[in-house]
C-alpha positions as CSV (number, residue, x, y, z in Angstrom):
1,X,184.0,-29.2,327.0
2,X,182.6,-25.5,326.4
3,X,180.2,-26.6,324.1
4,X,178.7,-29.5,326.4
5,X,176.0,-26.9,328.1
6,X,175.0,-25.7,324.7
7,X,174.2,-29.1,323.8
8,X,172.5,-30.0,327.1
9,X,170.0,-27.3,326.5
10,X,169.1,-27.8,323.2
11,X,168.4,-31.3,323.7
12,X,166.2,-30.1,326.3
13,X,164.1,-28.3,324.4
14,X,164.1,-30.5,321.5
15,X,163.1,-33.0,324.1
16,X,159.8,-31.6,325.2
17,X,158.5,-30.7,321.6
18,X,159.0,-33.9,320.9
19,X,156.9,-35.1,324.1
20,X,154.3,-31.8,323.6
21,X,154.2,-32.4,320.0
22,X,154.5,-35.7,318.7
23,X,153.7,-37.4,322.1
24,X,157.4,-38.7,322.0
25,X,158.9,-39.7,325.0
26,X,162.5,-40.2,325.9
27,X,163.4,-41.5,329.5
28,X,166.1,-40.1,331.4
29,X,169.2,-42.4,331.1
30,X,168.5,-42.5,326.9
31,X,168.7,-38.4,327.2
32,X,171.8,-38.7,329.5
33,X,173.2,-40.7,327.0
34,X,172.3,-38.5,323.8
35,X,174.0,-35.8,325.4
36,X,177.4,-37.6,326.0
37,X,177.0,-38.7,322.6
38,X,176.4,-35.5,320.8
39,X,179.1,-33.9,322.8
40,X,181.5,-36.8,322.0
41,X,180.9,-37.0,318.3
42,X,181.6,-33.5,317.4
43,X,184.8,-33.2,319.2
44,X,186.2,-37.3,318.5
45,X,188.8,-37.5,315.9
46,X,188.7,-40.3,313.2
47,X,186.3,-42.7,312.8
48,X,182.8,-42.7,314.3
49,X,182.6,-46.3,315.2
50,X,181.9,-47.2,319.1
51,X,185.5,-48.6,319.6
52,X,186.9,-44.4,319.0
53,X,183.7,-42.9,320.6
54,X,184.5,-44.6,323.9
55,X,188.1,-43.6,323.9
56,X,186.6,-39.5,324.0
57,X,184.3,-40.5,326.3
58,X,183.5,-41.1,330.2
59,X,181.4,-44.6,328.8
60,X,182.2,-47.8,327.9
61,X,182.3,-49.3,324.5
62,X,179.2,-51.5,325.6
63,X,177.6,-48.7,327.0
64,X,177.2,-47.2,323.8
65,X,176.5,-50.3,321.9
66,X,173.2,-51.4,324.8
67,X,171.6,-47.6,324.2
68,X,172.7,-47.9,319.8
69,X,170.2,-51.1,320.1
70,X,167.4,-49.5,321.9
71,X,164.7,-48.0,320.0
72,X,164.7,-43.6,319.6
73,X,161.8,-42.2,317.9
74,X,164.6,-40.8,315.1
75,X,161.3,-39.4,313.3
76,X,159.8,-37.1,315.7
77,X,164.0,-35.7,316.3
78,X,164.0,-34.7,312.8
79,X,161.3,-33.3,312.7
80,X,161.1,-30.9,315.6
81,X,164.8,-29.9,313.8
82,X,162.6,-29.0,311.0
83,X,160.9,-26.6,312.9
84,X,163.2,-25.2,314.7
85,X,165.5,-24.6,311.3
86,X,162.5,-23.8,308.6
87,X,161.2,-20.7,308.1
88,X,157.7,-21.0,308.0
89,X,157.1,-19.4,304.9
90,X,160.3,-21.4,303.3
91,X,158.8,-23.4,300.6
92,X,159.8,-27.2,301.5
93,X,159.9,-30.2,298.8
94,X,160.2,-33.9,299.7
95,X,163.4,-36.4,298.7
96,X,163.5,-40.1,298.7
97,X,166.7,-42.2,298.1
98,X,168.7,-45.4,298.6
99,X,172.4,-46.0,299.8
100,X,174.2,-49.4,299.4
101,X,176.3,-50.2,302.3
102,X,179.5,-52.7,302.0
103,X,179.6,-55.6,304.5
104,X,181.7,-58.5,304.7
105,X,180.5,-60.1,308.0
106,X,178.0,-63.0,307.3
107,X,176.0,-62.0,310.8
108,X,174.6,-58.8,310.2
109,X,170.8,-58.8,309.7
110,X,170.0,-57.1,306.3
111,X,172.2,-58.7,304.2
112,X,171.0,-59.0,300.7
113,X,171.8,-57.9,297.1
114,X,171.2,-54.2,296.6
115,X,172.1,-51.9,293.4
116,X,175.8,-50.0,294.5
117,X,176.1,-46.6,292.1
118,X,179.4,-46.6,292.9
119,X,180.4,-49.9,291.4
120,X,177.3,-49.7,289.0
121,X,176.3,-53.1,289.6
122,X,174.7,-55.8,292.1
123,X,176.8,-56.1,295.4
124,X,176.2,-58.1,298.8
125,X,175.9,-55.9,301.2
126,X,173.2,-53.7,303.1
127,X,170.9,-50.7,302.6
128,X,169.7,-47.5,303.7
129,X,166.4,-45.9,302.5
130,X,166.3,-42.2,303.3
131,X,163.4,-39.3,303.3
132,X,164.5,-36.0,303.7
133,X,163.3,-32.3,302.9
134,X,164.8,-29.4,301.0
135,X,164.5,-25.8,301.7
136,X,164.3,-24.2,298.2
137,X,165.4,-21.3,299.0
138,X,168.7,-22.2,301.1
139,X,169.7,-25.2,298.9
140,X,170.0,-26.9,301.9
141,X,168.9,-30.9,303.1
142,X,167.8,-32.4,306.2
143,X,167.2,-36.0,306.7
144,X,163.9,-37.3,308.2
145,X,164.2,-40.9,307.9
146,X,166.5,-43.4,307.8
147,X,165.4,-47.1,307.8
148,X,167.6,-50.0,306.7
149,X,165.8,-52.0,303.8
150,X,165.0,-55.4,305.1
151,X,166.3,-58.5,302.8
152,X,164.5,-60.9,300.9
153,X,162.3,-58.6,299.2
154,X,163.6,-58.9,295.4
155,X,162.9,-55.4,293.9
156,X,162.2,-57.7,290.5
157,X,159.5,-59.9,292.3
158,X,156.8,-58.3,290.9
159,X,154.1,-60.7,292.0
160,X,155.3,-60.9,295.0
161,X,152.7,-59.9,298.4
162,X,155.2,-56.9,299.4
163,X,158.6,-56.0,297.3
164,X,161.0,-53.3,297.9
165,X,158.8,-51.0,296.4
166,X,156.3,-51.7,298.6
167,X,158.8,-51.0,301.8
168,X,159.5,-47.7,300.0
169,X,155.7,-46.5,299.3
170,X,154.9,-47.2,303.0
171,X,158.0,-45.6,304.5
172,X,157.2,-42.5,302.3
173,X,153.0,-43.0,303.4
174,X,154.1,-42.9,307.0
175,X,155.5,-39.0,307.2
176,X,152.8,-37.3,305.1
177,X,150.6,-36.4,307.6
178,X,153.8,-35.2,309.4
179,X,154.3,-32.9,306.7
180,X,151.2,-31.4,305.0
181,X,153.1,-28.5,303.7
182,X,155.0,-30.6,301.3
183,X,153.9,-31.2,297.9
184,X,156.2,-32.6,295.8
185,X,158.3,-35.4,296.3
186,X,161.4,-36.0,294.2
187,X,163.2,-39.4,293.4
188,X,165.4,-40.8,290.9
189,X,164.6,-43.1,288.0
190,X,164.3,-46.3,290.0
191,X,161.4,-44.9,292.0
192,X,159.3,-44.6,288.9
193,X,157.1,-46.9,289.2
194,X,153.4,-47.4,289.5
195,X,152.8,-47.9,293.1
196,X,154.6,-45.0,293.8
197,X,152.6,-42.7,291.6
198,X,149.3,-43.7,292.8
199,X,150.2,-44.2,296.1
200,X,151.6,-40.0,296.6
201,X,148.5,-39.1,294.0
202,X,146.2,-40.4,296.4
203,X,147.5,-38.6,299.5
204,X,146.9,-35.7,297.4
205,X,151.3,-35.3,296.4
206,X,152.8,-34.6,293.2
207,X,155.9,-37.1,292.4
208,X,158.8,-35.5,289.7
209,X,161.1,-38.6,288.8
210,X,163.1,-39.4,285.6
211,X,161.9,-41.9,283.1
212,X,163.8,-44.2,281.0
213,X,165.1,-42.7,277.5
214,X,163.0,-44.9,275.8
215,X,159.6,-44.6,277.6
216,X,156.4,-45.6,275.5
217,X,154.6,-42.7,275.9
218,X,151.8,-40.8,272.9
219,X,151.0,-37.1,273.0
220,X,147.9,-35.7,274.7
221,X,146.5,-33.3,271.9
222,X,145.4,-29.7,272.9
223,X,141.3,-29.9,272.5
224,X,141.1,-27.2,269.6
225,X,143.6,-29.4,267.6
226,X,142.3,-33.1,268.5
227,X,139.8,-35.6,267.0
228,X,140.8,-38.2,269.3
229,X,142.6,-37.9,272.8
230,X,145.5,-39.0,272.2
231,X,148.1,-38.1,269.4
232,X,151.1,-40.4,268.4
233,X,153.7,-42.3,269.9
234,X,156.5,-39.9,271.4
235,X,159.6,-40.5,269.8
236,X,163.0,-38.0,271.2
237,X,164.2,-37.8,267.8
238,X,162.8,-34.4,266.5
239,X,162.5,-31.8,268.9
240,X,162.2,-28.3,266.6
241,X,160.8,-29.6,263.7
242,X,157.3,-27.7,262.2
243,X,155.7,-31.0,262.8
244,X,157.0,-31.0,266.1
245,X,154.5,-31.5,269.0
246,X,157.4,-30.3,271.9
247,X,157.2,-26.8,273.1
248,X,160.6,-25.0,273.4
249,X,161.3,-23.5,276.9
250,X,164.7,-21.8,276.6
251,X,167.8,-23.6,278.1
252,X,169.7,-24.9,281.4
253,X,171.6,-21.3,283.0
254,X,175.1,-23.1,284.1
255,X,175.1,-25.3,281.1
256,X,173.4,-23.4,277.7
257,X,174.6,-26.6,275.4
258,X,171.5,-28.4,277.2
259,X,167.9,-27.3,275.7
260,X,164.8,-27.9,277.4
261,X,161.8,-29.1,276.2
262,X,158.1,-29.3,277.3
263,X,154.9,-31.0,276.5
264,X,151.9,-33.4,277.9
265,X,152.0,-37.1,277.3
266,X,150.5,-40.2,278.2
267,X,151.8,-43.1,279.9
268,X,149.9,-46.3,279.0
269,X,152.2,-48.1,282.1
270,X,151.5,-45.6,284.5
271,X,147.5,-45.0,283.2
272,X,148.1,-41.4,283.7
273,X,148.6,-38.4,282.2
274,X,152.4,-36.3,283.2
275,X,154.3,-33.1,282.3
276,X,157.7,-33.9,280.5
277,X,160.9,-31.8,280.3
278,X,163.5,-33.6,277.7
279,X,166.8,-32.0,278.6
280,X,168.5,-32.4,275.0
281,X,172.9,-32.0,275.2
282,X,173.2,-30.2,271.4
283,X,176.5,-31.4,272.0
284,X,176.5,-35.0,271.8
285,X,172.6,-35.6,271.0
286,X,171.9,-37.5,274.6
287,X,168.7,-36.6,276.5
288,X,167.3,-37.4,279.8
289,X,163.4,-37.3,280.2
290,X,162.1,-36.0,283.3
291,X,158.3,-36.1,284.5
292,X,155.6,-34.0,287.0
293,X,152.4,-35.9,287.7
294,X,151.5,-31.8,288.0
295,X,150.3,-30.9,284.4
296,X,150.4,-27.0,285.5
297,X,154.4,-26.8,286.9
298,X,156.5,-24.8,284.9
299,X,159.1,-26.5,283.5
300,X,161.9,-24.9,284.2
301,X,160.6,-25.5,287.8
302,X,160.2,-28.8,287.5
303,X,163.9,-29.4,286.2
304,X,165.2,-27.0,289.1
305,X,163.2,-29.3,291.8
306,X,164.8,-32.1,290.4
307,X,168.0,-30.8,290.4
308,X,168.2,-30.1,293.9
309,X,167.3,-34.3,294.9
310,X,171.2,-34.0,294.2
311,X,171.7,-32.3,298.0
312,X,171.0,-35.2,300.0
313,X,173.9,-37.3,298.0
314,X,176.1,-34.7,300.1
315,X,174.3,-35.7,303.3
316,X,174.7,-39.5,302.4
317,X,178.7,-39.0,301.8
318,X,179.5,-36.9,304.9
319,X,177.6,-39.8,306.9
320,X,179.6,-42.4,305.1
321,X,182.9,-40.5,305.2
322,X,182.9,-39.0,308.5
323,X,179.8,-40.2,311.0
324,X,180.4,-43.9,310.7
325,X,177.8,-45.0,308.3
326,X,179.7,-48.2,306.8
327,X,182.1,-48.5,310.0
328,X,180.3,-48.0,312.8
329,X,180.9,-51.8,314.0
330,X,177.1,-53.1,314.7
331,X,175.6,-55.9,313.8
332,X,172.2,-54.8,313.9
């Protein structure tokens, strides 16, 4: 295999930063092992289970399900990739998401009830919380983390000890020091909640998410206008009207049907005060409502950053599609 020396030297080197670095190390049989592995799984056709991988490969199908259960420090990988790929000047912004995992065997740990977006409903099955990065610049994702959820923490239990949410905020907690340079994080409407913005606010992080259509939210009043703080409720009805307390920003570039507007609010949920960008379709009237715990971003920064969340979902399906993700035969 040509490529096999390319691959044996940078592991090598990704090896020691890890060791120099993050104080990482990986013991000689796991690093003989990595590189059969990386050699075999970009040259194996068809599924990425470890059933296939053992028919491309000098090991045994055991063999590669003993070093699968051993622990790898995953985290400290990723990130010496990071360096290796960023340019240290490339601005960098932070993603969170979750994957839902189909599973019919009754023996797997994780099994629970998770939310599947493809079905749009409640399914039995696993999942996969990921953190990953974005280089502005490049468009392009790189995945940092990926832990499975453990079951039995109801994402309603809301007086529950320690939910989902919970497992989320302290996977997120635990890379921030890893990356100081990082200061917004981006995640989808689910992840809008409170423990997530006070938990990145007090690490000093900014968190751009989407709110629900129908948030209860009042205007903050500019000070050479107000008597009190706060102004009325917000209501997405009128957006251009004289009485209107949204600011006008211009419109989306690839899709100039969808207007954007700006202002300040209040969130009496969150007890904080956010930027909001309504992205109204003149089309068919619908609006989504995106936030920045940042009053200063620019909007049409804030929308772009939120846009770009959308290039990990091509990370998730290549590692569903063609790595093995949901067949890769383990029950652990």
């Amino acid at each position: 295999m040509l490529a096999q020396p390319l691959i044996e030297a940078a592991l090598t080197l990704i090896f020691a930063k890890m060791r120099t670095i993050y104080n990482s190390k990986v013991g000689k049989r796991q690093r003989d092992f990595l590189g059969t592995l990386f050699g075999v799984i970009f040259a194996h056709q068809g599924r990425a289970n470890f059933t296939n991988l053992a028919r491309y490969s000098v090991l045994h199908e055991q063999t590669f399900r003993r070093h699968f259960g051993r622990c790898f420090d995953c985290l400290a990988f990723n990130l010496v990739l990071l360096r290796l790929r960023a340019h240290p000047d490339e601005t960098l912004i932070g993603v969170f998401d979750t994957s839902f995992l189909p599973k019919s065997g009754k023996h797997t740990w994780g099994l629970d009830k998770f939310f599947s977006h493809a079905a749009k409903a409640v399914r039995t099955g696993l999942e996969v919380s990921l953190l990953g990065v974005i280089a502005i610049e490049r468009r392009r994702a790189l995945v940092l983390d990926a832990t499975q959820t453990p079951p039995g923490l109801s994402s309603k239990a809301t007086g529950a000890d320690y939910s989902r949410i919970d497992f989320y905020l302290e996977q997120i907690t635990d890379v921030l020091d890893f990356l100081p340079q990082v200061l917004y994080w981006i995640g989808d409407g689910y992840y809008a909640k409170k423990k997530i913005f006070d938990g990145l606010t007090t690490h000093h992080k900014h968190l751009i998410t989407k709110l629900r259509c129908d948030a209860n939210l009042r205007f903050v009043i500019a000070p050479e206008r107000r008597r009190g703080r706060y102004g009325g409720k917000v209501r997405f009805t009128d957006f251009d009207g004289p009485t209107s307390d949204f600011e006008a920003v211009g419109c989306l570039q690839d899709l100039p049907h969808v207007r954007l507007y700006t202002t300040h609010v209040n969130s009496e949920h969150f007890r904080r005060d956010l930027r909001i960008v309504v992205l109204h379709n003149e089309r068919d009237g619908s609006y989504l409502v995106l936030c920045s715990t940042d009053l200063d971003q620019a909007p049409d920064e804030l929308v772009h950053f939120y846009r770009l969340r959308y290039q990990l979902e091509f990370i998730i399906r290549d590692a569903k599609q063609h790595w093995g993700l949901s067949q890769c035969q383990a029950r652990d």
